[in-house]
Steps between C-alpha positions, in 0.01 A plus 500: 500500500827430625590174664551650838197753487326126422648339763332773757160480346506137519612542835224730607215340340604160652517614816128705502402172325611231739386769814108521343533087404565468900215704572263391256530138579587522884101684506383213300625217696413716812089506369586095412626483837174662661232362345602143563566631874212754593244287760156604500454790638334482882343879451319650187680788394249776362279309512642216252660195556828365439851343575721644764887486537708562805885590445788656647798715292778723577380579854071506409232293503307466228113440468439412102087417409424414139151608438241238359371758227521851427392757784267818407696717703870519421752654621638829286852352424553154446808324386550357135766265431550553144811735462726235597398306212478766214900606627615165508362469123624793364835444691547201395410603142784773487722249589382237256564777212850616645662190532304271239286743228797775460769208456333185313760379373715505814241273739155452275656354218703107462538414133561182655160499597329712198672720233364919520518785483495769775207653372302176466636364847330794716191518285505127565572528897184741526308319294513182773428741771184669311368208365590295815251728692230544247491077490453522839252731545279350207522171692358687840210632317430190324293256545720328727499766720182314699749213577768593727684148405458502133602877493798421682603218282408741200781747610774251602479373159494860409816583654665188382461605130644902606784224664535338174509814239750648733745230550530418148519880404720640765835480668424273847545792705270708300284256501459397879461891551250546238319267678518688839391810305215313400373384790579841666281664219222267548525578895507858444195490265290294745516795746481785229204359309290256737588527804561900623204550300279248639558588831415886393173335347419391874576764689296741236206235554491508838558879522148548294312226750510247232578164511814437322528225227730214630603436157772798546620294854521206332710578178703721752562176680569310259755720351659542837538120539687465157684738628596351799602201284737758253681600771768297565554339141543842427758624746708240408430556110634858571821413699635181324710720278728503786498139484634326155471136616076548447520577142844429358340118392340377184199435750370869572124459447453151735715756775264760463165297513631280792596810650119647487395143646741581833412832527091458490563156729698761775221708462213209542744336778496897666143560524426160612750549825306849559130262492677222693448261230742220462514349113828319469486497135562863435854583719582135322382594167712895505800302640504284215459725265818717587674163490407440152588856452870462667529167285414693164760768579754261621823514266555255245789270438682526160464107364606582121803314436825700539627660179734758393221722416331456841768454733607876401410774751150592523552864411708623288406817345751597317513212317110510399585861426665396234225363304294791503544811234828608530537876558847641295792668640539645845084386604632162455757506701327684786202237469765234517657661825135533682420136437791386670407710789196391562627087387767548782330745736138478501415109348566361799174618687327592189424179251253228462773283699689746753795366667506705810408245779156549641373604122292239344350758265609844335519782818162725439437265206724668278749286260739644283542234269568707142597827385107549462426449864777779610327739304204470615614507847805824378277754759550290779789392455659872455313574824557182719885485403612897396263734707422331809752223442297257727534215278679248490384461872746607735752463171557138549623459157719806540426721212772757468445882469618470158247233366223730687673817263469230162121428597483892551658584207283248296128632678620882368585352149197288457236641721272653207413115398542322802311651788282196491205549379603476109 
């Protein structure tokens, strides 16, 4: 697939994925919302009990009552909220494989971080995401699944080993979005295997003039309530690639785990508003935490003693180049031409220490720091700086129309071994 074709599939499967994210979770906050709301109700409604709801939107007034069990007679057509979460899955998967699985070793792969292979990086990356969910469902139908506070201790410590494997396997932005993916899988799962079927299990009981088993009601609620506390871990999991300063540090695991602490506290702090409980302790506690989360990212000072060797620029790539096999002839020469390019063009923004004020980590964590790291990255760069010449931003380091031909000229000579995944 061409880089630009790519571009437009990334494009489109972002956008349907980020449209059926809003819906998905805007519902589930919305059922958050009225259950913690809903008085009880001053009226049976056939004939059952419940909780009632008054509210007013875009010009009506609604009247919302939860019913307190399942009634015999129901109504032809009712309303399952389930499609937004099987699109935002499989959205989200499409673009997990275009960006990540069809280019490991332009964003999966650091061999700063762990030496592999492309192969062995995306059998790797869905091996977290499998085995991530099968721990976690084992753990729900173990025996801890009769202790809502063990259980939930049993999966944080879950997640904090899938946190673990994929830090020290992955690049940090693959990582942090791994993690998302994770989460995002377990979410999805809740609602495709316990929950949408539970509540069929219900329905069908009542339908037949049984009495339905609470057992599916309660795994259905407990599901939805580690959902709940997913969420918003996970939203951020799935952006922060647009956000270097969270994973560009040596401390990428304590980030992530302090960043599931703020994002269940919100939650906890969220629901307790909607009761009208007041526990100081939990806005404290999620405050806190993204402090210790904006301390771990914070940049570090360089206190090694000043040296020929490390006062030198931070990048220089056509230096490093040097080192590496040496190609013969004209190859040579071109390679030697492209690494000044990018040293003089692109370094700035892109390298573990940018210059560019504002930068205190590599722009969409990627660092050109070695002949090795501009091939994996030779796809993008032929699209960001020849085709749609975007980059550099706004030209700021004003590349020239004949530096764009040499980085041309060197994609069309090279492109059988360096679309970047090889």
């Amino acid at each position: 697939m061409s880089a630009y074709l790519l571009d437009w599939a990334m494009l489109l499967t972002r956008w349907l994925h980020v449209m059926a994210g809003i819906a998905w979770i805007g519902a589930s906050f919305f059922f958050i919302w009225l259950d913690n709301r809903r008085k009880p109700a001053a009226h049976a409604v056939d004939g059952r009990p419940g909780g009632e709801l008054w509210a007013v939107h875009g010009g009506g007034l609604y009247h919302l009552f939860r019913h307190d069990g399942v009634s015999e007679t129901l109504p032809s057509e009712i309303h399952w909220f389930k499609w937004e979460a099987y699109v935002t899955w499989l959205s989200g998967m499409g673009l997990f494989t275009l960006i990540y699985l069809l280019q490991p070793h332009a964003y999966l792969i650091d061999p700063r971080v762990f030496e592999m292979s492309g192969t062995l990086a995306v059998c790797s990356a869905l091996g977290v995401l499998v085995g991530g969910w099968l721990g976690y469902e084992a753990l729900c139908r173990s025996p801890f699944k009769r202790h809502a506070g063990a259980l939930f201790v049993a999966v944080g410590v879950w997640l904090t080993l899938a946190a673990w494997v994929a830090t020290e396997l992955f690049s940090g932005r693959a990582a942090f979005l791994l993690m998302g993916a994770l989460m995002g899988s377990i979410m999805a799962g809740n609602v495709f295997n316990v929950i949408i079927p539970g509540q069929k299990a219900l329905l069908a009981a009542a339908q037949r003039g049984e009495t339905p088993d609470p057992i599916h009601g309660q795994r259905a609620k407990q599901r939805s309530v580690h959902n709940t506390f997913i969420t918003l871990p996970a939203v951020l999991m799935m952006i922060s690639n647009h956000y270097p300063l969270l994973y560009a540090n040596d401390y990428r695991l304590g980030v992530i785990l302090l960043l599931l602490v703020t994002g269940g506290l919100i939650r906890i702090a969220t629901v307790d508003h909607h009761k009208g409980v007041k526990r100081l302790w939990v806005p404290v506690g999620a405050v806190l935490a993204l402090i210790g989360v904006i301390l771990l990212c914070a940049p570090r000072s360089q206190t090694a003693p000043a040296t020929a060797e490390t006062s030198a620029p931070s990048v220089t790539v056509a230096a490093s180049s040097a080192a590496d096999n040496e190609a013969p002839g004209e190859n040579q020469a071109l390679r030697d031409k492209v690494s000044h390019i990018v040293e003089q063009r692109c370094a700035g923004c892109h390298s573990d220490t940018p210059n560019l004020i504002g930068l205190t980590a590599p722009a969409a964590g990627v660092a050109f720091n070695g002949w090795d790291d501009i091939q994996r990255q030779a796809m993008r760069i032929h699209q960001r700086t020849v085709v749609d010449k975007s980059m550099p931003l706004a030209n700021m380091t004003q590349m020239t129309d004949a530096e764009r031909q040499m980085l041309d000229d060197w994609w069309q000579a090279t492109r059988d071994t360096l679309r970047g995944d090889g």
